[in-house]
PDB file with SEQRES, HELIX, SHEET and CRYST1 records, atoms N, CA, C and O in Angstrom:
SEQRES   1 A   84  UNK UNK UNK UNK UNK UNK UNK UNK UNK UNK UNK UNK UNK          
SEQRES   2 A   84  UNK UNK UNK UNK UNK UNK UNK UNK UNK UNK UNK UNK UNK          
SEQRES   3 A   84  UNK UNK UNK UNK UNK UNK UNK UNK UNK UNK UNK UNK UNK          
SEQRES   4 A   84  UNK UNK UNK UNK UNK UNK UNK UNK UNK UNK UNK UNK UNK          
SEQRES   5 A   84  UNK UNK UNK UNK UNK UNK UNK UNK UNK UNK UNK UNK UNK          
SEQRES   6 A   84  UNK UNK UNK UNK UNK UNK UNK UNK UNK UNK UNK UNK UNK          
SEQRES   7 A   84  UNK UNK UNK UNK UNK UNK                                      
HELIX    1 AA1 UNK A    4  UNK A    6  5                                   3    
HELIX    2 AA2 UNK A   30  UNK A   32  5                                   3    
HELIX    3 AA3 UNK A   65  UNK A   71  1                                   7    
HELIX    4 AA4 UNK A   75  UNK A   78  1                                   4    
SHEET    1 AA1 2 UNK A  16  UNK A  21  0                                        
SHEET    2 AA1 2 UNK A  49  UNK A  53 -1                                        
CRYST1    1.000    1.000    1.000  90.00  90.00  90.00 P 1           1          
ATOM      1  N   UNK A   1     216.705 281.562 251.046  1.00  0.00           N  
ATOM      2  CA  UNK A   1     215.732 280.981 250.140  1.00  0.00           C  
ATOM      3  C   UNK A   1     215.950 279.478 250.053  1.00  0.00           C  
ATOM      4  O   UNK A   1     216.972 278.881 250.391  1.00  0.00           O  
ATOM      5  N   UNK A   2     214.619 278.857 249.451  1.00  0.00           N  
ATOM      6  CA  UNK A   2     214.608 277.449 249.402  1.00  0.00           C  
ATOM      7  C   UNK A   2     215.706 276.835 248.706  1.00  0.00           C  
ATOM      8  O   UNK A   2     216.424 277.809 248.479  1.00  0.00           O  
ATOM      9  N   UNK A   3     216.382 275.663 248.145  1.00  0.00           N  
ATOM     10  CA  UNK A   3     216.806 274.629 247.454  1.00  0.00           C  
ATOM     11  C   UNK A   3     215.322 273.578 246.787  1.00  0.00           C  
ATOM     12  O   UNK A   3     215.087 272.412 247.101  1.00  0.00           O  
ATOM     13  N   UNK A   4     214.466 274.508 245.756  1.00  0.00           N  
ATOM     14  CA  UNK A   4     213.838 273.792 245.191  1.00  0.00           C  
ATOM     15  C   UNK A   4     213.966 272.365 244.119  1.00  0.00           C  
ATOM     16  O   UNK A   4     213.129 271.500 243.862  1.00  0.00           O  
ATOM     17  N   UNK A   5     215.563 272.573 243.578  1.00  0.00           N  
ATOM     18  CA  UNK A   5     215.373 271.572 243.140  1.00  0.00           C  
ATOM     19  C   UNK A   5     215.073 270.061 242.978  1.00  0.00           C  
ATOM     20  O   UNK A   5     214.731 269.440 241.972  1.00  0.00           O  
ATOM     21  N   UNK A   6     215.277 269.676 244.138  1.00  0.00           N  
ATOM     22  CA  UNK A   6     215.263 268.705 244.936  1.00  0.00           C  
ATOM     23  C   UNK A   6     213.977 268.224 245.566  1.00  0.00           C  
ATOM     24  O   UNK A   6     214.017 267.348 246.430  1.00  0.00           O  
ATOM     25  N   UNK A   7     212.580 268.881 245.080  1.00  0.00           N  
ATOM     26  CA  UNK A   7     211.694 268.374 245.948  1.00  0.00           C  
ATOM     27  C   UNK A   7     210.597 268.007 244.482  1.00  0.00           C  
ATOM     28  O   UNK A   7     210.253 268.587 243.452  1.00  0.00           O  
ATOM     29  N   UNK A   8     210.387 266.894 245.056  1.00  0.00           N  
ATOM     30  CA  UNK A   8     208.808 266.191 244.017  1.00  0.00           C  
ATOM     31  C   UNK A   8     208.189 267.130 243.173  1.00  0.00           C  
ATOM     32  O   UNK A   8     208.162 267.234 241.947  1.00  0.00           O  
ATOM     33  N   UNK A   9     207.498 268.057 244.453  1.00  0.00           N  
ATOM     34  CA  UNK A   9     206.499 268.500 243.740  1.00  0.00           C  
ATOM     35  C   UNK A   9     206.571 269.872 242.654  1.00  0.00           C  
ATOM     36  O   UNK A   9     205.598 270.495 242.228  1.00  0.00           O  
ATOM     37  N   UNK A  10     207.950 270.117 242.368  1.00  0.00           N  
ATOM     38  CA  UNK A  10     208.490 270.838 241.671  1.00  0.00           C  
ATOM     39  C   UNK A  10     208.926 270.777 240.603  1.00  0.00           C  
ATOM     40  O   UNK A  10     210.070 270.324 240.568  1.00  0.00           O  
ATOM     41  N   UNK A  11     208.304 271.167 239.259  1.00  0.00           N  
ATOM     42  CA  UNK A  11     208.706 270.638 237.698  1.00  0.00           C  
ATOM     43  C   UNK A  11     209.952 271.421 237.474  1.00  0.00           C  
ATOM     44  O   UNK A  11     210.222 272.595 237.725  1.00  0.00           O  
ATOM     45  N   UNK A  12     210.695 270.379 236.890  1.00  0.00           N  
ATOM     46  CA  UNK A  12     211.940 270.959 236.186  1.00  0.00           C  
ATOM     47  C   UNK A  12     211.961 271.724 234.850  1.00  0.00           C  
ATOM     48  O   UNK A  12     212.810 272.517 234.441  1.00  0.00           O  
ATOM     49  N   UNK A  13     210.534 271.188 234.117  1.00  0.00           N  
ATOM     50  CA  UNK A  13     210.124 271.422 232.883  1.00  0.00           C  
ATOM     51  C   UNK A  13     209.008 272.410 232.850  1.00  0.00           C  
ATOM     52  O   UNK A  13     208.311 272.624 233.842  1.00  0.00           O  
ATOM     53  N   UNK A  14     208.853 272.969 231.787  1.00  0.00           N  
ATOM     54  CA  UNK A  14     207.517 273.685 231.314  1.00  0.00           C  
ATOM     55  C   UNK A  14     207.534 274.978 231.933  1.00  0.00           C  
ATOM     56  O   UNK A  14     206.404 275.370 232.224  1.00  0.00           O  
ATOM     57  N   UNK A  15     208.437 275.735 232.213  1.00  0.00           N  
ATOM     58  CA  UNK A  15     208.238 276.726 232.518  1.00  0.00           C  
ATOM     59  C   UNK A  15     208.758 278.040 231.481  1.00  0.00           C  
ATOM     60  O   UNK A  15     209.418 278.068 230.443  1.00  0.00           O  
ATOM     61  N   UNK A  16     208.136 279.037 232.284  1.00  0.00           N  
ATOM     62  CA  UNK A  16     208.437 280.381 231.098  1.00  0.00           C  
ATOM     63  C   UNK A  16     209.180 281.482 231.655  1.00  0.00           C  
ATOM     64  O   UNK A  16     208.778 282.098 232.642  1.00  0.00           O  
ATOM     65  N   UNK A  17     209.999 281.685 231.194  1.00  0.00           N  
ATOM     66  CA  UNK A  17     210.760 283.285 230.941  1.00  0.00           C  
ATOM     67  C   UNK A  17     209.724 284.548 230.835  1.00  0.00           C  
ATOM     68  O   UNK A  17     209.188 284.973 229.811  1.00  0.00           O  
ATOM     69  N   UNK A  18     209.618 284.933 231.907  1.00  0.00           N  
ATOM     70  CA  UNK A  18     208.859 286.659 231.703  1.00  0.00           C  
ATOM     71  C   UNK A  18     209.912 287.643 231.955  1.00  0.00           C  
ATOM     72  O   UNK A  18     209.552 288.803 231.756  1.00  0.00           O  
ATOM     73  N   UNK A  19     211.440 287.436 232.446  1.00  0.00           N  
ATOM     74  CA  UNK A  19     211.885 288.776 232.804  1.00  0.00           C  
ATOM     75  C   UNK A  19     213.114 288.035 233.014  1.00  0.00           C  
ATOM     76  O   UNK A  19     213.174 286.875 233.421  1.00  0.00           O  
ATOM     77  N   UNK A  20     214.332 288.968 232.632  1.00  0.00           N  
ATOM     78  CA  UNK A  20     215.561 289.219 233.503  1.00  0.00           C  
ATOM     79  C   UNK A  20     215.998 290.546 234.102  1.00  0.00           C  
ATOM     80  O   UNK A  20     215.989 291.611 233.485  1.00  0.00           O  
ATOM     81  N   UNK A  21     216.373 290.385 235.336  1.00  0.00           N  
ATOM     82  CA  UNK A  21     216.945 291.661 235.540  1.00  0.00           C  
ATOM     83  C   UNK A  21     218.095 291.966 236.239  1.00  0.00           C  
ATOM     84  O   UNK A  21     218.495 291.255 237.161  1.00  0.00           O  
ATOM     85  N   UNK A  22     218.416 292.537 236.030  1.00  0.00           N  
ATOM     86  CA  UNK A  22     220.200 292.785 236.218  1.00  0.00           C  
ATOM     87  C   UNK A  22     220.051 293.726 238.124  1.00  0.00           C  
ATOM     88  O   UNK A  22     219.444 294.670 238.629  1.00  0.00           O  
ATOM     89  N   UNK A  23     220.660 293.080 238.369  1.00  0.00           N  
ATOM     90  CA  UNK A  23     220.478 293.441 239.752  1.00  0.00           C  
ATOM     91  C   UNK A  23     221.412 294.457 240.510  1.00  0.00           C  
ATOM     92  O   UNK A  23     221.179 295.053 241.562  1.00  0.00           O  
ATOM     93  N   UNK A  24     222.544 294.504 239.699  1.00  0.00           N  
ATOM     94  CA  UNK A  24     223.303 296.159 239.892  1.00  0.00           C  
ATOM     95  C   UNK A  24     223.156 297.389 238.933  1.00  0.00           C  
ATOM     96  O   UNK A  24     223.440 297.781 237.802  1.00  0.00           O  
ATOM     97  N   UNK A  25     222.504 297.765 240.150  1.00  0.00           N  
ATOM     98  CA  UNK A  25     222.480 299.677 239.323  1.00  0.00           C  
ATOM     99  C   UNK A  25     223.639 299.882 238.784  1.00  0.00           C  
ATOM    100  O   UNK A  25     224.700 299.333 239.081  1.00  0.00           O  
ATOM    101  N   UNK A  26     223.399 300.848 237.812  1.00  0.00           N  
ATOM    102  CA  UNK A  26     224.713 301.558 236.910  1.00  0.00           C  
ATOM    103  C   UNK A  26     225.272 302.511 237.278  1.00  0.00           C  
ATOM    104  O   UNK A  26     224.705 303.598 237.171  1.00  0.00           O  
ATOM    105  N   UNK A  27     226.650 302.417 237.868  1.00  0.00           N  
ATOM    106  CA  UNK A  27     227.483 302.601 238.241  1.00  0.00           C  
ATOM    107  C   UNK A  27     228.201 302.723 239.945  1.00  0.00           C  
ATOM    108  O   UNK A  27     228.833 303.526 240.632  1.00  0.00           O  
ATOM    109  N   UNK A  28     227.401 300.862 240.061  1.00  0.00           N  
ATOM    110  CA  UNK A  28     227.469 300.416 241.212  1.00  0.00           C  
ATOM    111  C   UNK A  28     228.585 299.768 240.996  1.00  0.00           C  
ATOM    112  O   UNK A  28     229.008 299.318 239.931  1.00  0.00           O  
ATOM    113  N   UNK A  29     229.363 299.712 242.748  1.00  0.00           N  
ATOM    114  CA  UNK A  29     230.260 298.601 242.123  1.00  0.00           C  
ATOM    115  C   UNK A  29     230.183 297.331 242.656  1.00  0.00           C  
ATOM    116  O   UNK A  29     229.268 297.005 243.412  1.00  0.00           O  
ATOM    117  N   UNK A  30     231.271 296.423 242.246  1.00  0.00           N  
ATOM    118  CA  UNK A  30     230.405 295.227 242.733  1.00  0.00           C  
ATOM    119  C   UNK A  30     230.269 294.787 244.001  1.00  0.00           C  
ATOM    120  O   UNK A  30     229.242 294.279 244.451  1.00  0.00           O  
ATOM    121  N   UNK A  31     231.327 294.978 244.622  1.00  0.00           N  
ATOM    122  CA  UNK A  31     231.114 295.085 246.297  1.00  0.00           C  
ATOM    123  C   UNK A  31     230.010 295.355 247.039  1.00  0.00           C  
ATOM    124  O   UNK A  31     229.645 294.821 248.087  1.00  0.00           O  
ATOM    125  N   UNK A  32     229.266 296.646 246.108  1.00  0.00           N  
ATOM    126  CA  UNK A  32     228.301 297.133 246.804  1.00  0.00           C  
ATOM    127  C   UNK A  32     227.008 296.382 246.633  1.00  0.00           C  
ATOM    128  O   UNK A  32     226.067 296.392 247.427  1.00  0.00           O  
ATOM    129  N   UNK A  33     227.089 295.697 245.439  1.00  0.00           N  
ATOM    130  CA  UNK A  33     226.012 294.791 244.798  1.00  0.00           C  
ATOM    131  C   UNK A  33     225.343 294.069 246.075  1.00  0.00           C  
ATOM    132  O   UNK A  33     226.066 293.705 247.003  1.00  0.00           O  
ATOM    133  N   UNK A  34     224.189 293.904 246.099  1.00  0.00           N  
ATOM    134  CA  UNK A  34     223.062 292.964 247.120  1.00  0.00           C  
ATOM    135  C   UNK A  34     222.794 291.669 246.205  1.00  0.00           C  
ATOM    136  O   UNK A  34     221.651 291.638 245.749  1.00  0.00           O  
ATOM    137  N   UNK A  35     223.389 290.902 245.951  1.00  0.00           N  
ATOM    138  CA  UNK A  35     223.539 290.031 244.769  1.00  0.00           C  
ATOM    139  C   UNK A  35     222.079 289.265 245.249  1.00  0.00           C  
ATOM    140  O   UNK A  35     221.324 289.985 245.902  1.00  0.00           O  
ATOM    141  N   UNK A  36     221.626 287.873 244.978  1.00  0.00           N  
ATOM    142  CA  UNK A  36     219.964 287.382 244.961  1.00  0.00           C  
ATOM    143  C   UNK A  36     220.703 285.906 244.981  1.00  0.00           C  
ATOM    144  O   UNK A  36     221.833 285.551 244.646  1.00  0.00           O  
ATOM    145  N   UNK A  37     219.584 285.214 245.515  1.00  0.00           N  
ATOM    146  CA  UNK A  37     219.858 283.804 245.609  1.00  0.00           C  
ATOM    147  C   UNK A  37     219.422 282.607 245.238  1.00  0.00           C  
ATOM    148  O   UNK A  37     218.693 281.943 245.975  1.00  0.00           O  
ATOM    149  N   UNK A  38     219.882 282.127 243.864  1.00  0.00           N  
ATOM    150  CA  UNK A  38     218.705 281.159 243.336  1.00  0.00           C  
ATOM    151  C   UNK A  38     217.611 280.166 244.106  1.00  0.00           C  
ATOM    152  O   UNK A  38     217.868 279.269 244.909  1.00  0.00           O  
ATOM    153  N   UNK A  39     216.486 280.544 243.681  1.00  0.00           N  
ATOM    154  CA  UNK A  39     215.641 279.290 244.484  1.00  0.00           C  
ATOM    155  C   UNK A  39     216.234 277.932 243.972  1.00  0.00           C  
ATOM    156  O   UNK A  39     216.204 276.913 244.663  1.00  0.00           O  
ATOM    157  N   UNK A  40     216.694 277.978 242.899  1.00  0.00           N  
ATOM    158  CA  UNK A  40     216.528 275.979 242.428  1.00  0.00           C  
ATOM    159  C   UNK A  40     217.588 275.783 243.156  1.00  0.00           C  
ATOM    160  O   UNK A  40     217.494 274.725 243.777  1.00  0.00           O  
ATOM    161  N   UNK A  41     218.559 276.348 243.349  1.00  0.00           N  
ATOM    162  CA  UNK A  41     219.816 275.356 243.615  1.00  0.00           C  
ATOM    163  C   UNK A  41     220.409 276.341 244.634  1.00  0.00           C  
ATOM    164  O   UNK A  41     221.615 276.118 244.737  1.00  0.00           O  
ATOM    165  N   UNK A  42     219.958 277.466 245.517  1.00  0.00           N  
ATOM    166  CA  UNK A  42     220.474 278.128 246.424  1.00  0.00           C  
ATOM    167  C   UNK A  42     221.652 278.834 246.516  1.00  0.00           C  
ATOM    168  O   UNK A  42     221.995 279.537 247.467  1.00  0.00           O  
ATOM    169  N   UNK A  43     222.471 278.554 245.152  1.00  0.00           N  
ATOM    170  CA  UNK A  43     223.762 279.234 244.982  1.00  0.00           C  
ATOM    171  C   UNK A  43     223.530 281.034 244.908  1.00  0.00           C  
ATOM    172  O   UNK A  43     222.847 281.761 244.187  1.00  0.00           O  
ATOM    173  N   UNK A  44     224.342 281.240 245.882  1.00  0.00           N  
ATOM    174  CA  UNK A  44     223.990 282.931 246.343  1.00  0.00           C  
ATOM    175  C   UNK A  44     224.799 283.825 244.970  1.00  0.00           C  
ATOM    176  O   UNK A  44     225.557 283.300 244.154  1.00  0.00           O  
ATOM    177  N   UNK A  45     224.525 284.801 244.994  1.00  0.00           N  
ATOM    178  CA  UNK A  45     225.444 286.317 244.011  1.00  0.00           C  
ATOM    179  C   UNK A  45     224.984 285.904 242.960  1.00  0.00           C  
ATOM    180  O   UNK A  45     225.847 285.708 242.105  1.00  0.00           O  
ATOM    181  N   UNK A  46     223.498 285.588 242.532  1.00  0.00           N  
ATOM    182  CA  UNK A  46     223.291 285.935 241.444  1.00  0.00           C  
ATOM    183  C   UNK A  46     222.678 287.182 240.869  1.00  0.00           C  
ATOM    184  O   UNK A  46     221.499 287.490 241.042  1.00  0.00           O  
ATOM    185  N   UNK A  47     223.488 287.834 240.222  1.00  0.00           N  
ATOM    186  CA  UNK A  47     223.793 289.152 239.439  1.00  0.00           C  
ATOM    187  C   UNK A  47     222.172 289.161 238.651  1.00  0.00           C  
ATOM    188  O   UNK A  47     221.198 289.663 239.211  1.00  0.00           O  
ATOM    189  N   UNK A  48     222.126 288.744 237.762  1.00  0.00           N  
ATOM    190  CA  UNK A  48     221.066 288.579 236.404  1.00  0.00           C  
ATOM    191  C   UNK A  48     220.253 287.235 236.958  1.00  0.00           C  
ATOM    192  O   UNK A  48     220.407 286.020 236.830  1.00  0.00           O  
ATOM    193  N   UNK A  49     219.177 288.222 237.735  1.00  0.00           N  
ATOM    194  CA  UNK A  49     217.795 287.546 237.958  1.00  0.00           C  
ATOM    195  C   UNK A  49     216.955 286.960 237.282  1.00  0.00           C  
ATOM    196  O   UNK A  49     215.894 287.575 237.172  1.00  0.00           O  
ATOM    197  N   UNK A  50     217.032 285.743 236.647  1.00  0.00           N  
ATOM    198  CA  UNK A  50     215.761 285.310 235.690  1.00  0.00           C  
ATOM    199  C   UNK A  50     214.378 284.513 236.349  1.00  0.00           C  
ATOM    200  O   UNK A  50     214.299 283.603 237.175  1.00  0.00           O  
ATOM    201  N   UNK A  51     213.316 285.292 235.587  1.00  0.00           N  
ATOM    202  CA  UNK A  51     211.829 285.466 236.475  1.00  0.00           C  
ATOM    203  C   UNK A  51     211.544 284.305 235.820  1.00  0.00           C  
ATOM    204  O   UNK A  51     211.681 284.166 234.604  1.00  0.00           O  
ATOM    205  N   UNK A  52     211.134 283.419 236.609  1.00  0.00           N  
ATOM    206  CA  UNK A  52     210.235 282.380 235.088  1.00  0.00           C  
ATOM    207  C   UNK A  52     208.785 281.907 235.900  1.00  0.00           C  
ATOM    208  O   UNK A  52     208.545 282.436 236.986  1.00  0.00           O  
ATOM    209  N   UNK A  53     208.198 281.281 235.547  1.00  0.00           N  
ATOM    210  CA  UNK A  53     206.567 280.862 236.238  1.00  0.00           C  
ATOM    211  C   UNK A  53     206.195 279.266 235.062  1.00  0.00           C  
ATOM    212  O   UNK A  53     206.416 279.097 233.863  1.00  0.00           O  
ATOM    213  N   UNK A  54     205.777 278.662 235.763  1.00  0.00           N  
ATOM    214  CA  UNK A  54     204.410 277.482 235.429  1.00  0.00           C  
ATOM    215  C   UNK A  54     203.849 277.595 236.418  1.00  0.00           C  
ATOM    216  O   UNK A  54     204.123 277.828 237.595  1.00  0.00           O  
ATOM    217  N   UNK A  55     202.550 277.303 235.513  1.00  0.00           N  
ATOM    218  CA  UNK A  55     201.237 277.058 235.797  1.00  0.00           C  
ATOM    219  C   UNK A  55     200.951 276.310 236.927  1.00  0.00           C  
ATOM    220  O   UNK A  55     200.135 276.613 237.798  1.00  0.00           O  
ATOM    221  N   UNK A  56     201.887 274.990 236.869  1.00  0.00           N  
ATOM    222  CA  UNK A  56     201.592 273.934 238.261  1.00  0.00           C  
ATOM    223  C   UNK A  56     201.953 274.628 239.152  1.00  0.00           C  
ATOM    224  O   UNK A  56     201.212 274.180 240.028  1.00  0.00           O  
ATOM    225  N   UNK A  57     202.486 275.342 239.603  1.00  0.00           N  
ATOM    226  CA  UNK A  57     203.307 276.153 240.863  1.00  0.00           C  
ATOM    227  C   UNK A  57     202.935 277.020 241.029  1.00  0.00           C  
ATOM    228  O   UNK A  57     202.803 277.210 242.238  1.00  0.00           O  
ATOM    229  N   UNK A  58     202.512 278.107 240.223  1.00  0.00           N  
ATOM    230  CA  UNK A  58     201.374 279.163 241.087  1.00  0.00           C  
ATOM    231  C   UNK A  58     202.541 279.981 241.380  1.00  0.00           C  
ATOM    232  O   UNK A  58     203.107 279.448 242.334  1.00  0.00           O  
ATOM    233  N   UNK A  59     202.964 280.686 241.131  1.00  0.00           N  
ATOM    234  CA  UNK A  59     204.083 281.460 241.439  1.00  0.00           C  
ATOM    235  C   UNK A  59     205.491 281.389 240.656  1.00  0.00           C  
ATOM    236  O   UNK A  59     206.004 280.365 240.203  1.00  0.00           O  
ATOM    237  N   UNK A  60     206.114 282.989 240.583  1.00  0.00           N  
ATOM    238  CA  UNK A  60     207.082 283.356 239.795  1.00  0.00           C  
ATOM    239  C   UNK A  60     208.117 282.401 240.876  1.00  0.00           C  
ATOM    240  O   UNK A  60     207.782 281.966 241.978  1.00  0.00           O  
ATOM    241  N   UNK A  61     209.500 282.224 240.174  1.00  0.00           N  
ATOM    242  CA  UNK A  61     210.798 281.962 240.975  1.00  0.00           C  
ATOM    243  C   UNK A  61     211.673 282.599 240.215  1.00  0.00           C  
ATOM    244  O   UNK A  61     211.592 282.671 238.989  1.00  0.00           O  
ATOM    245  N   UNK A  62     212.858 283.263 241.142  1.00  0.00           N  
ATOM    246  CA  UNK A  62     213.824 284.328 240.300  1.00  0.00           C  
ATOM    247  C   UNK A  62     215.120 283.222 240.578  1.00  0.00           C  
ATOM    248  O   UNK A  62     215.249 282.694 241.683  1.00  0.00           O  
ATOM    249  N   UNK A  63     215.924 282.982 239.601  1.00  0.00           N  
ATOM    250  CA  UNK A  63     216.989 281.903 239.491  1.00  0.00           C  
ATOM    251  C   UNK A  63     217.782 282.569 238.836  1.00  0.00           C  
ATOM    252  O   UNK A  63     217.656 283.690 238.342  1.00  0.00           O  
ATOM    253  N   UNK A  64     218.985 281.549 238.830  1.00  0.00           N  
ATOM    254  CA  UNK A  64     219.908 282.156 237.755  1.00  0.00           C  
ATOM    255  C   UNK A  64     220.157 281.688 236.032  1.00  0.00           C  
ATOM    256  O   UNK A  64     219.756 280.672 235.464  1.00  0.00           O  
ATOM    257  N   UNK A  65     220.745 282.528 235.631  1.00  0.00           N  
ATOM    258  CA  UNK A  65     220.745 281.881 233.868  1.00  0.00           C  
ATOM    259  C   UNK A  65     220.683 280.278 233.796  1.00  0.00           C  
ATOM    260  O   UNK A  65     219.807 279.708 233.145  1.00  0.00           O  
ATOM    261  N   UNK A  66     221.776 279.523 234.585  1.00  0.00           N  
ATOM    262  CA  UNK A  66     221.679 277.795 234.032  1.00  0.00           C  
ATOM    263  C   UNK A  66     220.699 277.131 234.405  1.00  0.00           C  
ATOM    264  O   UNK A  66     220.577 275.928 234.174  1.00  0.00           O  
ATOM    265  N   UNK A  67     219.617 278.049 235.227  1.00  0.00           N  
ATOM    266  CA  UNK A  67     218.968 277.014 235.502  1.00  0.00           C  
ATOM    267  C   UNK A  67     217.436 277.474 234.706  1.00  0.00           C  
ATOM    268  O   UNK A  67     216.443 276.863 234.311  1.00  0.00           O  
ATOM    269  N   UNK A  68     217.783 278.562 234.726  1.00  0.00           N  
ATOM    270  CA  UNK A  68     216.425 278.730 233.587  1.00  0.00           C  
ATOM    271  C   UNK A  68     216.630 278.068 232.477  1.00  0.00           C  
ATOM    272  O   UNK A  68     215.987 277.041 232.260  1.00  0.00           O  
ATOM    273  N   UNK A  69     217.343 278.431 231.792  1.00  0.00           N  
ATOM    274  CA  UNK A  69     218.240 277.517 230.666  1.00  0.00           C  
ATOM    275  C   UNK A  69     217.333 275.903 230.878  1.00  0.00           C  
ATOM    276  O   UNK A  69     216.799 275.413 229.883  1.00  0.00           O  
ATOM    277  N   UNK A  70     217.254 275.290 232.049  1.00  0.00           N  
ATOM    278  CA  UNK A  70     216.974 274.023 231.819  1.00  0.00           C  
ATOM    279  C   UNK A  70     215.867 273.689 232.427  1.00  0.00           C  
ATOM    280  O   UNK A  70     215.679 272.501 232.688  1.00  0.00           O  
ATOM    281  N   UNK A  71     214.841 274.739 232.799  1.00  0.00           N  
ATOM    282  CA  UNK A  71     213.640 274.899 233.140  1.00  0.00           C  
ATOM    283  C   UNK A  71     212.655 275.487 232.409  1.00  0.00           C  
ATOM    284  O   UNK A  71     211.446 275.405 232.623  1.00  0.00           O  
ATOM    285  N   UNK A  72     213.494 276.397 231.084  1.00  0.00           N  
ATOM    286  CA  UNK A  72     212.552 276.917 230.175  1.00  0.00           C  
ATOM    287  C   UNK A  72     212.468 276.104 228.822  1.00  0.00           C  
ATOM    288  O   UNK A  72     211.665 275.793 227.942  1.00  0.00           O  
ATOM    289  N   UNK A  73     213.858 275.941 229.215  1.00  0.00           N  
ATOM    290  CA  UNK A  73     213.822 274.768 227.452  1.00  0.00           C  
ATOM    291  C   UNK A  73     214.243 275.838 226.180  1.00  0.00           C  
ATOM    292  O   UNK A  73     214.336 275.791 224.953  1.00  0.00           O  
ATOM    293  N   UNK A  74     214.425 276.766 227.207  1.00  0.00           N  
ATOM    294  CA  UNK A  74     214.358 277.924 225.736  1.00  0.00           C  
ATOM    295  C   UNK A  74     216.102 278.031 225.223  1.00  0.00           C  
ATOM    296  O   UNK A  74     216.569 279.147 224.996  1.00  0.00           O  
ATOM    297  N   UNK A  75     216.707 277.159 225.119  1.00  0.00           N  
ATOM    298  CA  UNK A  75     218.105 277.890 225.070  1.00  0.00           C  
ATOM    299  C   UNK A  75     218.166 279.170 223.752  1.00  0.00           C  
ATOM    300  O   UNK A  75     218.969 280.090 223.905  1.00  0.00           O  
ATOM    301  N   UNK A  76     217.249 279.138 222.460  1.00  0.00           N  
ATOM    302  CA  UNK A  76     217.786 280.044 222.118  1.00  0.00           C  
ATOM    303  C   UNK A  76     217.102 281.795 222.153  1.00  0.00           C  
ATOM    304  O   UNK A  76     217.302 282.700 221.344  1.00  0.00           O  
ATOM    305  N   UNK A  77     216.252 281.792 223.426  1.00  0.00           N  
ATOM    306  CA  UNK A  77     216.250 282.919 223.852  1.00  0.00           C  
ATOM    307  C   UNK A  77     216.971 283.674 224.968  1.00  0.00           C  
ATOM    308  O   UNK A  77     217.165 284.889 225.000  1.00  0.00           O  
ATOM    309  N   UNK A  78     217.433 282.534 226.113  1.00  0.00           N  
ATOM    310  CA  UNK A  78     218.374 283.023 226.579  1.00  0.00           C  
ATOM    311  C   UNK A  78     219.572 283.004 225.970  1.00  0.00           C  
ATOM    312  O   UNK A  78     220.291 283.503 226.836  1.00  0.00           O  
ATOM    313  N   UNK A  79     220.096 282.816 225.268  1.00  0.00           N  
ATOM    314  CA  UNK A  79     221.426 283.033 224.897  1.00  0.00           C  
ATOM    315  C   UNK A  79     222.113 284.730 224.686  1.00  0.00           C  
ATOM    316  O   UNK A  79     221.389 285.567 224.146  1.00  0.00           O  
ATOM    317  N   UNK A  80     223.666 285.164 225.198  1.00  0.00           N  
ATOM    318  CA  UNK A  80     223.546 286.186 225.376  1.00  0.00           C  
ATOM    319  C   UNK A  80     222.921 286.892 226.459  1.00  0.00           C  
ATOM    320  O   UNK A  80     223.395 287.977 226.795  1.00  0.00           O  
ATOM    321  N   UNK A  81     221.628 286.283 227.220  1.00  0.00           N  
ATOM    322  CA  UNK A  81     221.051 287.317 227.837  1.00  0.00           C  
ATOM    323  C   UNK A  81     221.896 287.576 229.004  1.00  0.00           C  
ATOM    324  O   UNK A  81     221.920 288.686 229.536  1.00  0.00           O  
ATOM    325  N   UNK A  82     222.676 286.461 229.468  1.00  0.00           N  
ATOM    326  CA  UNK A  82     222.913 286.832 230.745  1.00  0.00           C  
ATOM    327  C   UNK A  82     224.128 285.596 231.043  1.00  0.00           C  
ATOM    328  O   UNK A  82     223.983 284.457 230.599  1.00  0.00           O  
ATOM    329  N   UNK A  83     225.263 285.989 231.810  1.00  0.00           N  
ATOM    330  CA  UNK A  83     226.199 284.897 232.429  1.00  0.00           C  
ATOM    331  C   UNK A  83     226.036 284.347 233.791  1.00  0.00           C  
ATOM    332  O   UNK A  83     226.849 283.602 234.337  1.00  0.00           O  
ATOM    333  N   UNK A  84     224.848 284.796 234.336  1.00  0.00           N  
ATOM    334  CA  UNK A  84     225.283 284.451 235.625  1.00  0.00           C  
ATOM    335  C   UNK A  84     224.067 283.301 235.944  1.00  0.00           C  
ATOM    336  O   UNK A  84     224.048 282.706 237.021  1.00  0.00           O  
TER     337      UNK A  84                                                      
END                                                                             
């Protein structure tokens, strides 16, 4: 997957939280985990998928907690939701 953060036409701001999801089944272990790979910043094994979308972009991106964190603006709905 891309390294979006880094390009123009990509807002850092204004976006929304529709979903997290935890990406190991219960009573997987972690080895076995298919971990996901943030679009903003490409760092691989992320566990807890967060879905977010704006409007300018036309499309969901699944990232990890810190960066939704600073793309949703929402810190106090993610909080708790997720460490990764």
């Amino acid at each position: 997957m891309a390294n979006y953060w880094n390009r123009n036409s990509i807002p850092h701001k204004g976006w929304t939280l529709i979903d997290v999801i935890d990406i190991r089944e219960e009573g997987q272990k972690e080895s076995e985990t298919e971990y996901e790979t943030c679009m903003m910043c490409g760092n691989e094994k992320i566990r807890y998928v967060h879905i977010v979308e704006n409007e300018e972009v036309g499309e969901v991106f699944r990232v990890g907690f810190n960066y939704s964190r600073k793309m949703t603006e929402d810190y106090a709905n993610l909080e708790g939701v997720s460490k990764s």
